[in-house]
Gaussian input, Z-matrix of N, CA and C with variables (Angstrom, degrees):
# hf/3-21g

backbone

0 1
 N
 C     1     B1
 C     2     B2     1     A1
 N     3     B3     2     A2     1     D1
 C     4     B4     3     A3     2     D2
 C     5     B5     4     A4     3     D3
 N     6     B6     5     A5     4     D4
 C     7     B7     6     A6     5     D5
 C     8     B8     7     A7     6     D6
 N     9     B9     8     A8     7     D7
 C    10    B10     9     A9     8     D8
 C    11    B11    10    A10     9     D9
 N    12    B12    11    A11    10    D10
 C    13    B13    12    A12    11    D11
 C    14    B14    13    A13    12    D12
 N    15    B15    14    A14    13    D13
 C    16    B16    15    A15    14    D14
 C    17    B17    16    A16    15    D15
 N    18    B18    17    A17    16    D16
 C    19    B19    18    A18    17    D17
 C    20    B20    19    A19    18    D18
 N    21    B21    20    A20    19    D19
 C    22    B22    21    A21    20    D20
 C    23    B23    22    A22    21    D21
 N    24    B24    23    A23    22    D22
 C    25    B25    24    A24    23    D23
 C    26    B26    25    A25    24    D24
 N    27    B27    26    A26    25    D25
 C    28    B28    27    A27    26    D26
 C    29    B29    28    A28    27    D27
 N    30    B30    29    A29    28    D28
 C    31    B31    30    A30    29    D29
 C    32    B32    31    A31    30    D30
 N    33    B33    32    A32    31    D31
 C    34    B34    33    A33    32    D32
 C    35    B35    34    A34    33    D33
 N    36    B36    35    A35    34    D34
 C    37    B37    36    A36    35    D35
 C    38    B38    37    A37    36    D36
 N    39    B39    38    A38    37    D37
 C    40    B40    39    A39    38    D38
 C    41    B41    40    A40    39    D39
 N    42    B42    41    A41    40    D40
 C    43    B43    42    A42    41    D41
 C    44    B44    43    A43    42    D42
 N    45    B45    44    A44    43    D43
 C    46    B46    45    A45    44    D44
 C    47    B47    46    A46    45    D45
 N    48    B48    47    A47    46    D46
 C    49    B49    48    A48    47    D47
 C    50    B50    49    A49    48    D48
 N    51    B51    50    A50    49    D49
 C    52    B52    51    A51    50    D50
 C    53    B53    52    A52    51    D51
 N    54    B54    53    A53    52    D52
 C    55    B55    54    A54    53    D53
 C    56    B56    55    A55    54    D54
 N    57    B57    56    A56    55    D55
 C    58    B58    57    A57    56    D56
 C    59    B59    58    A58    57    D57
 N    60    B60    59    A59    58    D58
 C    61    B61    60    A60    59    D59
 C    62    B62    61    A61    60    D60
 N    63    B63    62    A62    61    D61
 C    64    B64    63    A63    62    D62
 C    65    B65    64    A64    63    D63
 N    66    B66    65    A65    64    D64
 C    67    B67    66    A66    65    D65
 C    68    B68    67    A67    66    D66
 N    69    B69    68    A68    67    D67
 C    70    B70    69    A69    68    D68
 C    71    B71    70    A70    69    D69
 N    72    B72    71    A71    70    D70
 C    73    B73    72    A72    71    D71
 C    74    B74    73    A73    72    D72
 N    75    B75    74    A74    73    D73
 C    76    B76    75    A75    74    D74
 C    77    B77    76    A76    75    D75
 N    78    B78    77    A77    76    D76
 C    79    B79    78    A78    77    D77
 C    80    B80    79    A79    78    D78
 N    81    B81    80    A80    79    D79
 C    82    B82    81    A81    80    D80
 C    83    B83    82    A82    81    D81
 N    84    B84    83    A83    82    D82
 C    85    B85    84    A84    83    D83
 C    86    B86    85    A85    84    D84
 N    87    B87    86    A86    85    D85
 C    88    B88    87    A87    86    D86
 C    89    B89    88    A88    87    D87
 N    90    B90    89    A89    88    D88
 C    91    B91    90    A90    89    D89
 C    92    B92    91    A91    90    D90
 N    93    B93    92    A92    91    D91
 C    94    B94    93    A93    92    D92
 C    95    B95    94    A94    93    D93
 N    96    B96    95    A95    94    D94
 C    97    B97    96    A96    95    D95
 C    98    B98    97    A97    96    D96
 N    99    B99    98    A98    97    D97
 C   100   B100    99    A99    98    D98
 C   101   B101   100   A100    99    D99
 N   102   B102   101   A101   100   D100
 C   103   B103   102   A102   101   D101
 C   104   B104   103   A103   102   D102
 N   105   B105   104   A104   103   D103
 C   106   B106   105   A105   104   D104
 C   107   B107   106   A106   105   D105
 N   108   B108   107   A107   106   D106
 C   109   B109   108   A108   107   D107
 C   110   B110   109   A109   108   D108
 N   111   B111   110   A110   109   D109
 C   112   B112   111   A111   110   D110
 C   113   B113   112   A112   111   D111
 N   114   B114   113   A113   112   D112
 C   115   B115   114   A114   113   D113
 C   116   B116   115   A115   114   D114
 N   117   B117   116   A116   115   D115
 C   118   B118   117   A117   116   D116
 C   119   B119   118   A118   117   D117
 N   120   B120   119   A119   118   D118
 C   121   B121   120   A120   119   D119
 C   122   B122   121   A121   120   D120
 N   123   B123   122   A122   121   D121
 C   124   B124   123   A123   122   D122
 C   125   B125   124   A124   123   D123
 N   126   B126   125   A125   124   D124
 C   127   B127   126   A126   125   D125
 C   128   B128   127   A127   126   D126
 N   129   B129   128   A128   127   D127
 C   130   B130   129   A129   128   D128
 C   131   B131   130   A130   129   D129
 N   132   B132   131   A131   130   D130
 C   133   B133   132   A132   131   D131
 C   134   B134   133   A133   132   D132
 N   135   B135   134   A134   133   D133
 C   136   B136   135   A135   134   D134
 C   137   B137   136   A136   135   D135
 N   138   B138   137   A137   136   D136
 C   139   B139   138   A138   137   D137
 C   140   B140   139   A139   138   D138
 N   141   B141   140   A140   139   D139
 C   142   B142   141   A141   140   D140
 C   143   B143   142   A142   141   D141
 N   144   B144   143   A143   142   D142
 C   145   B145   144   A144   143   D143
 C   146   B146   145   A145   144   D144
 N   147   B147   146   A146   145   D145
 C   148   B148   147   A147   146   D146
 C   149   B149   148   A148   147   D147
 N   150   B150   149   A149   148   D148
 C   151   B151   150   A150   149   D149
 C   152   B152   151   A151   150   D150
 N   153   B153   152   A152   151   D151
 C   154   B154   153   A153   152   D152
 C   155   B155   154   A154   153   D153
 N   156   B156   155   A155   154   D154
 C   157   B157   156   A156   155   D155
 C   158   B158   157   A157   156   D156
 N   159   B159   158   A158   157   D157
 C   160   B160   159   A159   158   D158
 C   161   B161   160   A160   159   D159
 N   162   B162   161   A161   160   D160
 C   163   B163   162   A162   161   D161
 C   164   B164   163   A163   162   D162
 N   165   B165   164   A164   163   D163
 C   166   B166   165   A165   164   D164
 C   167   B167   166   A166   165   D165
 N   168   B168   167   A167   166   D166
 C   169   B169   168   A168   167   D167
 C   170   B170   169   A169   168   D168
 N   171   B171   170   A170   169   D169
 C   172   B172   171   A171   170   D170
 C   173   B173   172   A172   171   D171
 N   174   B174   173   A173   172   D172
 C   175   B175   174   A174   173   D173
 C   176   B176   175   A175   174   D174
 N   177   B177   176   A176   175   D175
 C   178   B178   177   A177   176   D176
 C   179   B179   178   A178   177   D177
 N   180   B180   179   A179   178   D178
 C   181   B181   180   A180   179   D179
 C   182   B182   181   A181   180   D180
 N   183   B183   182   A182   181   D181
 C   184   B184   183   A183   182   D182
 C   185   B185   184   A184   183   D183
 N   186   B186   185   A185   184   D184
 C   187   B187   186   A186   185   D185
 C   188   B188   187   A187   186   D186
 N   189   B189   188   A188   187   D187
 C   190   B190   189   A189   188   D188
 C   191   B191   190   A190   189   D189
 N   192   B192   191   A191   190   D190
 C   193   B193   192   A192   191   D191
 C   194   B194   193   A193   192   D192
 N   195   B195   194   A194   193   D193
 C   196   B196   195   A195   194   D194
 C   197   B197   196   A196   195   D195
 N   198   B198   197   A197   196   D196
 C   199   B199   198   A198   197   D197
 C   200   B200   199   A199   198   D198
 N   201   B201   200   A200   199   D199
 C   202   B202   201   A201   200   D200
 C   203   B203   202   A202   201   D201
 N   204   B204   203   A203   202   D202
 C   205   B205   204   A204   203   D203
 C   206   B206   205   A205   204   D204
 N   207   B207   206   A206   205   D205
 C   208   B208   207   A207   206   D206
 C   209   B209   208   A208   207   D207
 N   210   B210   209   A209   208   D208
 C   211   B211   210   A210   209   D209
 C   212   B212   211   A211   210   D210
 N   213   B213   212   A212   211   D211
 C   214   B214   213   A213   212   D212
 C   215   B215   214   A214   213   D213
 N   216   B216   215   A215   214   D214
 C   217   B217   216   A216   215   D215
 C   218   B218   217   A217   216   D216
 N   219   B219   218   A218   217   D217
 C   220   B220   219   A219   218   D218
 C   221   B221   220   A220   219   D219
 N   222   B222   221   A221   220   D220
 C   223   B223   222   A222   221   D221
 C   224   B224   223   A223   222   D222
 N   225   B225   224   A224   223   D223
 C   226   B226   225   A225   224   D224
 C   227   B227   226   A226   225   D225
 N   228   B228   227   A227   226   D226
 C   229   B229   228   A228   227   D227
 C   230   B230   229   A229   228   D228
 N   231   B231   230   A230   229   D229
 C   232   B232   231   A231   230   D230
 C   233   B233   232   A232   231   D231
 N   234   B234   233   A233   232   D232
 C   235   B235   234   A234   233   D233
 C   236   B236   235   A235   234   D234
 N   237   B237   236   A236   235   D235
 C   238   B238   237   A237   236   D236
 C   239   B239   238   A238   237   D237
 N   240   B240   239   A239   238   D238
 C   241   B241   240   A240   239   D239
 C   242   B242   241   A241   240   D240
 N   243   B243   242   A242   241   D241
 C   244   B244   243   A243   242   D242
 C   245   B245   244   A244   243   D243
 N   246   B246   245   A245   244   D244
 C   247   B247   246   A246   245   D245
 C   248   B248   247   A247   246   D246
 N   249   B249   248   A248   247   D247
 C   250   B250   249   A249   248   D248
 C   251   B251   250   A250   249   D249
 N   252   B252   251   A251   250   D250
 C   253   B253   252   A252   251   D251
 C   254   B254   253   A253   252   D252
 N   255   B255   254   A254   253   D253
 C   256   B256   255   A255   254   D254
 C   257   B257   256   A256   255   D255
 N   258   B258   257   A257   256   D256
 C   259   B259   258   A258   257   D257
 C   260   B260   259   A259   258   D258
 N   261   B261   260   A260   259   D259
 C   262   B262   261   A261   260   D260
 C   263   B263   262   A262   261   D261
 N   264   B264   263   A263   262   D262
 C   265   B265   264   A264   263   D263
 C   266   B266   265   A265   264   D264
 N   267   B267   266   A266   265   D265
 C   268   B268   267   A267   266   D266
 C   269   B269   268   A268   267   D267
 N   270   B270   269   A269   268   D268
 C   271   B271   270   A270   269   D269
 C   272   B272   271   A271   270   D270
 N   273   B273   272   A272   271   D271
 C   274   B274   273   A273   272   D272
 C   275   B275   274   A274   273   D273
 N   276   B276   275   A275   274   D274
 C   277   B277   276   A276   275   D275
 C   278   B278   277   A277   276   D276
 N   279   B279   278   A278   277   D277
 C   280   B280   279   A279   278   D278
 C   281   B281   280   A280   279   D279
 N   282   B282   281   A281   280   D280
 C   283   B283   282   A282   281   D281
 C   284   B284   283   A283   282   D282

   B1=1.4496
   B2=1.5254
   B3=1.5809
   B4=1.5946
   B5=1.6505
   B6=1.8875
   B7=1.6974
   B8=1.9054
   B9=1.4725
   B10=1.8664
   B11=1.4656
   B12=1.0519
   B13=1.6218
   B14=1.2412
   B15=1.3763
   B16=1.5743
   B17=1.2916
   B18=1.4921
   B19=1.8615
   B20=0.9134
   B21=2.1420
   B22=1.3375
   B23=2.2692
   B24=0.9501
   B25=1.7257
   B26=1.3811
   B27=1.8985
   B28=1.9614
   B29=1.6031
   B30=1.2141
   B31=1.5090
   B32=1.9967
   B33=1.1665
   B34=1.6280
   B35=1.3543
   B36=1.8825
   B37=1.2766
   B38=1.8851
   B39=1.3955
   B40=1.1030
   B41=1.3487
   B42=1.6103
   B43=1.6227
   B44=1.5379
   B45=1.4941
   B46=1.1350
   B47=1.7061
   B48=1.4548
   B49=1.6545
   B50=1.3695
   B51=1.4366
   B52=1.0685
   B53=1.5575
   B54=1.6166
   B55=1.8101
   B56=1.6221
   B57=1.2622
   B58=1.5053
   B59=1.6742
   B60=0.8936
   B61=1.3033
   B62=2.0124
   B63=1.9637
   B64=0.8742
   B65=1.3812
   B66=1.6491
   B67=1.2820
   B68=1.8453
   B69=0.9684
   B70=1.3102
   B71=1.8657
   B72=1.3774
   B73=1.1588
   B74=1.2513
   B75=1.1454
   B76=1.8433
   B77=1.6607
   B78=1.1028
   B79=1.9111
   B80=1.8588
   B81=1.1644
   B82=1.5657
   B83=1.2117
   B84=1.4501
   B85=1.6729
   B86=1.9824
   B87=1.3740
   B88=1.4721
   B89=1.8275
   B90=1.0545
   B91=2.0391
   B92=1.6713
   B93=1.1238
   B94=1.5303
   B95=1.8489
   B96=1.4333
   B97=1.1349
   B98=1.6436
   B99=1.6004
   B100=1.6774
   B101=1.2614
   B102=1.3445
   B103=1.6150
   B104=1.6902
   B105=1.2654
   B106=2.0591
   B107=1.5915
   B108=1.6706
   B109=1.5865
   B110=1.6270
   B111=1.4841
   B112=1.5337
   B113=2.0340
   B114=1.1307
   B115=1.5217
   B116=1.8635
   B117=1.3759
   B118=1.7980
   B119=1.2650
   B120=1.4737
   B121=1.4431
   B122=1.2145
   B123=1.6581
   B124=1.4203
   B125=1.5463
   B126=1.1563
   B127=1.4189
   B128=1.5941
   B129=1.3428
   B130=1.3036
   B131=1.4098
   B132=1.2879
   B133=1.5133
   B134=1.6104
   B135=1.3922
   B136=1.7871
   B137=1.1995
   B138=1.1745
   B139=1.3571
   B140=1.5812
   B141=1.4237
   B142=1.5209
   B143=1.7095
   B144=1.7390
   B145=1.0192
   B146=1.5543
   B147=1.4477
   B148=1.3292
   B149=1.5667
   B150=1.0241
   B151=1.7710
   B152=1.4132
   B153=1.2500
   B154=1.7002
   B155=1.2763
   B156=1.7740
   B157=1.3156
   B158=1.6095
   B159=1.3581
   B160=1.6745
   B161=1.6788
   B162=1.2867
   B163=1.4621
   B164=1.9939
   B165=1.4839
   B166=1.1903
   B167=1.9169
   B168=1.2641
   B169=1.1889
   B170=1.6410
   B171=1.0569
   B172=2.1458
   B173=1.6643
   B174=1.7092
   B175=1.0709
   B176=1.8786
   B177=1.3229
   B178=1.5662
   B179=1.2445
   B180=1.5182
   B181=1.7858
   B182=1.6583
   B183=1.4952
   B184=1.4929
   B185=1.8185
   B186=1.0994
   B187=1.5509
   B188=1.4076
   B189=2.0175
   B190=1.2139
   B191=1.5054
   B192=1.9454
   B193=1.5380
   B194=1.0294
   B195=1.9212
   B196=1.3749
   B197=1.2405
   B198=1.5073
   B199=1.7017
   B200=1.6832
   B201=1.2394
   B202=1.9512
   B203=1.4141
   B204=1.7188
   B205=1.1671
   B206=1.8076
   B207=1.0341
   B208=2.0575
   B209=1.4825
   B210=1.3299
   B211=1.0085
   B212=1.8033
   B213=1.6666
   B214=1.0565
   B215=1.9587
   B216=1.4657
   B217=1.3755
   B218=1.7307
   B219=1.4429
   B220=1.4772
   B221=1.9256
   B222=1.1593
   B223=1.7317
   B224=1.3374
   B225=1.3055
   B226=1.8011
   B227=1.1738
   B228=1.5028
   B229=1.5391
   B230=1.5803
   B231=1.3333
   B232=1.3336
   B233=1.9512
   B234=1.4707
   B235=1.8448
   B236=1.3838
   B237=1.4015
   B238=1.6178
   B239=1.6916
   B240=1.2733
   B241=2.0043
   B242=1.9816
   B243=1.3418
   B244=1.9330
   B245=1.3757
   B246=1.5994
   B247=2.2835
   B248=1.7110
   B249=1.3394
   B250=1.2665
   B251=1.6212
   B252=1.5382
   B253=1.3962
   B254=1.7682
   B255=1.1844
   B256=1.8524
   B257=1.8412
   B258=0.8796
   B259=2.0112
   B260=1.5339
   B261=1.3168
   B262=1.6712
   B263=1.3423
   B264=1.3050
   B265=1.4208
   B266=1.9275
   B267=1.0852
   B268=1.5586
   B269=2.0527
   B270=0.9090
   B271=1.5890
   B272=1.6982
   B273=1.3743
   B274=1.6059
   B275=1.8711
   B276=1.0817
   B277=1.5308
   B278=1.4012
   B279=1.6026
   B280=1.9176
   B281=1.1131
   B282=1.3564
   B283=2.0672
   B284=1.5466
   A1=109.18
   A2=118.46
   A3=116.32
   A4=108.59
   A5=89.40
   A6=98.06
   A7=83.20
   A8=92.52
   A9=111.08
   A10=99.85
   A11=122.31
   A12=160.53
   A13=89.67
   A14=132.35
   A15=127.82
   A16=107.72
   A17=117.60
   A18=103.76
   A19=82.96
   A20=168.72
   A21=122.63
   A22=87.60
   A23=85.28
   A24=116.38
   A25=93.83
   A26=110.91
   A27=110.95
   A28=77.19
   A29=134.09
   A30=106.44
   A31=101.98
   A32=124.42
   A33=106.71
   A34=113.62
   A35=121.33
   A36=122.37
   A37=88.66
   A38=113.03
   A39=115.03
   A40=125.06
   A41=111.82
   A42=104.79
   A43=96.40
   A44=121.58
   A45=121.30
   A46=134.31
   A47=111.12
   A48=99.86
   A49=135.98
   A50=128.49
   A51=154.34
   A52=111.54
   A53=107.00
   A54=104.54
   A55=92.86
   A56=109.21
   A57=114.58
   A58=125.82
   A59=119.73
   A60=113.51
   A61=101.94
   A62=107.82
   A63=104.24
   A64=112.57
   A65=129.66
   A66=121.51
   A67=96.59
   A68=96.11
   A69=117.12
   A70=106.75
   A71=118.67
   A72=118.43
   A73=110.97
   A74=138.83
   A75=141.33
   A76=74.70
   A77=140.31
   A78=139.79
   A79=84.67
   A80=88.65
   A81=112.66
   A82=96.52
   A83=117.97
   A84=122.85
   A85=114.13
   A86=121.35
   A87=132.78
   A88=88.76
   A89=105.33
   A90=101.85
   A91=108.29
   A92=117.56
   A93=122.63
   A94=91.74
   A95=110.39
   A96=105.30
   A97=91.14
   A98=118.11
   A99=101.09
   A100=95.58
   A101=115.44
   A102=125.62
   A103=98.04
   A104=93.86
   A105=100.56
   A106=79.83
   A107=99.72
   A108=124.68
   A109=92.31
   A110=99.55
   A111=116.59
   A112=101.55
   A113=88.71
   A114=95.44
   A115=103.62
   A116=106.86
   A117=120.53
   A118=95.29
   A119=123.25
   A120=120.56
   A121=129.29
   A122=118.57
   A123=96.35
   A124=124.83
   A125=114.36
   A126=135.29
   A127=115.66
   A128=102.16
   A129=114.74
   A130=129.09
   A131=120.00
   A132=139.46
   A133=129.48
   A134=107.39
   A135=125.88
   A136=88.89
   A137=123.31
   A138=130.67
   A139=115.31
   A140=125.92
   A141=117.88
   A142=108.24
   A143=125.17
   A144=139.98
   A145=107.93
   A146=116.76
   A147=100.30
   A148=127.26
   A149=124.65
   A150=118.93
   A151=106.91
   A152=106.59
   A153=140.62
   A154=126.83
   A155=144.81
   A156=122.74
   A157=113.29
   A158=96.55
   A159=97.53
   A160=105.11
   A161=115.99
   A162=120.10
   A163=100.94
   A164=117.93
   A165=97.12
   A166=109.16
   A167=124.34
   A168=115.59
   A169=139.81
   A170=78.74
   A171=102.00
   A172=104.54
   A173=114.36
   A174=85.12
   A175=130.28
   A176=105.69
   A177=108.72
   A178=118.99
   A179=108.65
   A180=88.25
   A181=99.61
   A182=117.10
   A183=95.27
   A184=109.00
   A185=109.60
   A186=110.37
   A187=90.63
   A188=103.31
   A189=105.85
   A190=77.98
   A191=110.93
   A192=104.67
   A193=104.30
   A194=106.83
   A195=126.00
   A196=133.83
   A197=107.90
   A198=128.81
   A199=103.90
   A200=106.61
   A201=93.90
   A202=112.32
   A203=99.16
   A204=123.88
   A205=103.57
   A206=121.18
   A207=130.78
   A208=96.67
   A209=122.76
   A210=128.18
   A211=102.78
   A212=111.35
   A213=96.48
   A214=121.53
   A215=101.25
   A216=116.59
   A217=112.16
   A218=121.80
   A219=120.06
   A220=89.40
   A221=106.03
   A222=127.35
   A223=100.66
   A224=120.23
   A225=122.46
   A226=109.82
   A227=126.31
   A228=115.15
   A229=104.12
   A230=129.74
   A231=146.72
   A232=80.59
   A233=93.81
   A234=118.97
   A235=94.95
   A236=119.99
   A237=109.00
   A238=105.24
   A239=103.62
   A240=92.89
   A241=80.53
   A242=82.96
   A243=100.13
   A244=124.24
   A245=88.44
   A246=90.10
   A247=98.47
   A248=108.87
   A249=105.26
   A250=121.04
   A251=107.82
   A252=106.98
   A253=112.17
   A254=99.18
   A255=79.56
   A256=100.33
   A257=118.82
   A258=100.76
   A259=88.17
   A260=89.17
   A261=127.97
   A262=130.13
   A263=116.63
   A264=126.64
   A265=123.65
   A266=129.89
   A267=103.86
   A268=93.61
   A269=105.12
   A270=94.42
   A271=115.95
   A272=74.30
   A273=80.25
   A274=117.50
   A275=101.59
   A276=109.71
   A277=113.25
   A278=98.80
   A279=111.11
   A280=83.95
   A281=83.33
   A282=98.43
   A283=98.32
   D1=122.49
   D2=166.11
   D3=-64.94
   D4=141.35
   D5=-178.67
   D6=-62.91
   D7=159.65
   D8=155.34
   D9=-91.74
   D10=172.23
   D11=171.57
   D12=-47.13
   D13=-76.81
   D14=-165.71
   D15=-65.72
   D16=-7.03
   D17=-174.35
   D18=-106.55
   D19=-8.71
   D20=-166.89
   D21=-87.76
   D22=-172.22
   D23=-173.84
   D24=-78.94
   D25=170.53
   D26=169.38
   D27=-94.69
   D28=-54.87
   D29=-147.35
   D30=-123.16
   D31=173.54
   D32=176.98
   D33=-102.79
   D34=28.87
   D35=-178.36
   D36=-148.39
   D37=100.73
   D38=167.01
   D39=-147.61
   D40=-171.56
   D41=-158.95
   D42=-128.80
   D43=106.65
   D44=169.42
   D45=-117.55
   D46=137.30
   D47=-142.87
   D48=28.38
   D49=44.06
   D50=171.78
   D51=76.54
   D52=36.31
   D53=172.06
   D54=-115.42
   D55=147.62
   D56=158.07
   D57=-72.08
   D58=97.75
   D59=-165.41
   D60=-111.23
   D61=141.20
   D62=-178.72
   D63=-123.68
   D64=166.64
   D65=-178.85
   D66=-131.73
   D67=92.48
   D68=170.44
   D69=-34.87
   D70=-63.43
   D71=-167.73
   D72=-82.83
   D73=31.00
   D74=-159.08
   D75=-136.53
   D76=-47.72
   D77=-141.14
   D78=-85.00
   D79=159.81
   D80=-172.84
   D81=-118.69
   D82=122.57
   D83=157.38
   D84=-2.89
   D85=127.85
   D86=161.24
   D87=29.51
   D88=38.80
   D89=155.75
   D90=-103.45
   D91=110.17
   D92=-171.15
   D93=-66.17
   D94=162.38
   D95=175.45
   D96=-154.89
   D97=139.80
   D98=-169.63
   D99=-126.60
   D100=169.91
   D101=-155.15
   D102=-168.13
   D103=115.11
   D104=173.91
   D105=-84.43
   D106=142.68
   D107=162.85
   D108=-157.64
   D109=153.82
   D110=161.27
   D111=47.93
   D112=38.51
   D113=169.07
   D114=45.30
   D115=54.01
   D116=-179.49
   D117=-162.16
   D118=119.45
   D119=144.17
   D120=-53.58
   D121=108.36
   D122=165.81
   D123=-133.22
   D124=156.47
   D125=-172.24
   D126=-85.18
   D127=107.37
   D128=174.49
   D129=-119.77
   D130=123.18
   D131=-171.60
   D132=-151.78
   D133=140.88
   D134=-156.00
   D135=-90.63
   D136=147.18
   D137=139.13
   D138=-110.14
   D139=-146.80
   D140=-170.23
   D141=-82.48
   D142=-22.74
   D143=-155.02
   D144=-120.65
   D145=-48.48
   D146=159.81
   D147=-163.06
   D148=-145.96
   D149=179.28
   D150=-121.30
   D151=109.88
   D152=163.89
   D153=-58.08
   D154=65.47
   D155=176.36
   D156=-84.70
   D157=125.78
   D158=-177.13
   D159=-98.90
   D160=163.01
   D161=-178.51
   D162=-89.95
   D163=-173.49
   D164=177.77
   D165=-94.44
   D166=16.80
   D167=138.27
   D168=-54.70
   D169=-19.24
   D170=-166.42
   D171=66.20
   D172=37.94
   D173=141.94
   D174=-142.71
   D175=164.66
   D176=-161.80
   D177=-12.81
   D178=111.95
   D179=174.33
   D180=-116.75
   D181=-30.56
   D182=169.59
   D183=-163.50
   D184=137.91
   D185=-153.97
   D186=-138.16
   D187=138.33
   D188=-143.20
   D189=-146.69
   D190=150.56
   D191=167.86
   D192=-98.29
   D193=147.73
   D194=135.74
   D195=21.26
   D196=-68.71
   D197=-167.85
   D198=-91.11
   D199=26.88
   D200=167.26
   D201=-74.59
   D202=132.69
   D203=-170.47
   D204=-59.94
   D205=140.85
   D206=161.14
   D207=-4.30
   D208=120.41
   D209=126.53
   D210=68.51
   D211=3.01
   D212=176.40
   D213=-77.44
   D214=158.45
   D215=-164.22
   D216=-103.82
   D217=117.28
   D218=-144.51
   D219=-130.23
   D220=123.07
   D221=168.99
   D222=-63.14
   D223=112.99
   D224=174.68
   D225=-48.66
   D226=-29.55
   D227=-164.95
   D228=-75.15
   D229=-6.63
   D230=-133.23
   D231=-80.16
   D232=-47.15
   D233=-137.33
   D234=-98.69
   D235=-28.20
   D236=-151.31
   D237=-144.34
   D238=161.19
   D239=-161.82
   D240=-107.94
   D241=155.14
   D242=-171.69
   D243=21.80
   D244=55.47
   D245=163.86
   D246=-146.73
   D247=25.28
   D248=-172.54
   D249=-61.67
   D250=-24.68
   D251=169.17
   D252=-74.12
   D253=14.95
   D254=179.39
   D255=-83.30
   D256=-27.43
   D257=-179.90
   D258=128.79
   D259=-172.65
   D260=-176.25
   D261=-83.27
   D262=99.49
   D263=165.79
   D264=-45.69
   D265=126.86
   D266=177.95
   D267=-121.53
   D268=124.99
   D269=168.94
   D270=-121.91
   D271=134.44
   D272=-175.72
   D273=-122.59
   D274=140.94
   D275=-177.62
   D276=-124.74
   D277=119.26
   D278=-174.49
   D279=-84.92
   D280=166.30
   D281=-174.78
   D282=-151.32

């Protein structure tokens, strides 16, 4: 089923009921896109292989592939070494 107009997102890096949620297929190639969460700006951007959120140091805070399955729901500690208490990633990919 195509999303309608009222189902895509305003931006493909946002914060809903306090999860960061990303849309992989809305992001444009190495276009940074930034998002305050958890009282930290952070900077998030795709390249050809996968999705990059950087902290506002610029550096790695959690890098994610491409191929996440629908709507699946991913434990930060899964991805990234000592930020595991930050919460739950949800990524979602319109199709």
């Amino acid at each position: 089923m195509k999303p309608q107009a009222k189902d895509l997102p305003d931006k493909p890096v946002e914060i809903v009921h306090g999860y960061l949620v990303i849309y992989p297929d809305l992001m444009d190639l190495f276009e940074h896109y930034t998002v305050e969460w958890d009282n930290q700006k952070l900077r998030v951007w795709k390249t050809k292989v996968n999705v990059e959120v950087l902290d506002s140091q610029h550096t790695p805070l959690l890098i994610l592939p491409l191929s996440m399955k629908l709507n699946e729901t991913l434990q930060f500690g899964d991805y990234i070494a000592g930020k595991s208490d930050l919460g739950v990633i949800s990524i979602n990919k319109l199709s």
